[in-house]
N, C-alpha and C positions, 0 to 999 in steps of 0.2 A: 896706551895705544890700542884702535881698536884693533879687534882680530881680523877683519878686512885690511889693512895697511900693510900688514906682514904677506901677504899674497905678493909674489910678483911676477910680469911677465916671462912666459916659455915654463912657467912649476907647473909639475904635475899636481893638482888636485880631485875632488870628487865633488861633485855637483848632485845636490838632492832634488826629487823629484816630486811637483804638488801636484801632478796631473791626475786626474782618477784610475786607478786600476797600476798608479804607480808610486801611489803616495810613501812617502816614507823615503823611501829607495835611493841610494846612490850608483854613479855611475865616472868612473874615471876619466879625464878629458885633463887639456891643457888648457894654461891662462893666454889667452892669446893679445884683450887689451881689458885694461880696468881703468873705471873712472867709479868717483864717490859712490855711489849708489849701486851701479850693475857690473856687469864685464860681459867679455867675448868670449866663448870658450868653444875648443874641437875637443867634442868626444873618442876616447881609442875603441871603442865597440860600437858605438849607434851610429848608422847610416842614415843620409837626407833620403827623403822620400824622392826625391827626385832625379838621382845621381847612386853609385857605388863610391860616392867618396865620403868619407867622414862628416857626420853632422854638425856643423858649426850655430850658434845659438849664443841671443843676446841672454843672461840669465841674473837676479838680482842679486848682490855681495852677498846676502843675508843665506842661499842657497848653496855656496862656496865654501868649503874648506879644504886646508893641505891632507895628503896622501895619511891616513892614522897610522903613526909610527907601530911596528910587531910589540904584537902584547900575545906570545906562545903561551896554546893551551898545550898541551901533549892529549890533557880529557877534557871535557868538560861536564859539570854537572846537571841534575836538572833542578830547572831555576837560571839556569847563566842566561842571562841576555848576550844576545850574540848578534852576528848577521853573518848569511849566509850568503853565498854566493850561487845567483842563477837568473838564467834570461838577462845574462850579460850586466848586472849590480849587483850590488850586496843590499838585503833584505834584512829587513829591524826582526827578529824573532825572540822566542825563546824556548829553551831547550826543554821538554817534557818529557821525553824518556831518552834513556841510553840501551841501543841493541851491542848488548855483548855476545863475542866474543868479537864481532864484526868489526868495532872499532866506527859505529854508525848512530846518530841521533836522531831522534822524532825534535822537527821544532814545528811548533805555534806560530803562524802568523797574525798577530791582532786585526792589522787591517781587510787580510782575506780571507779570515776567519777560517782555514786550515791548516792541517799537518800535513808535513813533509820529512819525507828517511833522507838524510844526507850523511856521507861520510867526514869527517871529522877534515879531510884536506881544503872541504870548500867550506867550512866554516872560521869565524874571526870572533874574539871579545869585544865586545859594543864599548865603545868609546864617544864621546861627544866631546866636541870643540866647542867649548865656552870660555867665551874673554880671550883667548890667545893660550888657553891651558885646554889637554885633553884629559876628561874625566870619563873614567870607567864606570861603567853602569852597571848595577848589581840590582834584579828583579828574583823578588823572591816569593814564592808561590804560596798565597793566601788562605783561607777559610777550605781546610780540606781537598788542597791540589786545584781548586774551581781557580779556572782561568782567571779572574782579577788577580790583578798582579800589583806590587809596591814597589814603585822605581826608590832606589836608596845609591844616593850619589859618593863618590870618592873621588878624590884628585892626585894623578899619576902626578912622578915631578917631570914640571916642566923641561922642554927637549932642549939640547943645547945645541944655538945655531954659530 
């Protein structure tokens, strides 16, 4: 089954973002209708430009996935692929230093090509939905801490519906 089929109307999901200066990026919304290819979706944080009401938006299946079931870090290390939370999505990073005693990270952003100190409440472990299974994504820091990075895949077990 594909992993679009399991979506149904009124779930909450995340919706990724190809737009420039947003790439990468998720943002939380409802399934409001789906058909093969696209759906309808109401964002809970992004407002239309036109209106104070919630942004609603045609957007492709392939951009769709369900809400990533908690995968608690207490720490996280540097190296953890993660996404962060801010300007209302979670943000692809990874984590390049940890400020102790603060309980706060430095992460990398690849696509905007900086760092940012966040505390450990607004951060999440990077998961990807592929096929209908969510895999954890573990980047681990290359040729003397230089930003190139090695994505290395793993597969949580599948959630039970």
């Amino acid at each position: 089954m594909a992993a679009g089929n399991r979506l149904r109307k009124g779930e909450r999901v995340e919706v990724r973002s190809d737009e420039a200066g947003f790439l990468g990026s998720w943002y939380e919304a409802t399934l409001l209708k789906k058909s093969n290819k696209s759906c309808w979706v109401r964002y809970r944080t992004l407002i239309g430009e036109s209106s104070d009401a919630p942004l609603e938006e045609c957007v492709p299946l392939a951009q769709v996935r369900p809400i990533p079931p908690a995968a608690p870090a207490a720490k996280f290390d540097e190296g953890d692929a993660i996404e962060a939370y801010d300007r209302d999505g979670w943000w692809v990073g990874t984590v390049t230093r940890v400020v102790e005693p603060d309980n706060k990270y430095v992460v990398y952003f690849r696509e905007s090509v900086e760092e940012m100190e966040y505390p450990a409440a607004l951060l999440r472990l990077r998961q990807d939905w592929h096929n209908g299974i969510w895999i954890r994504v573990y980047e681990v820091p290359v040729l003397n801490r230089d930003l190139s990075l090695l994505r290395v895949f793993f597969a949580l077990p599948r959630p039970k519906y």
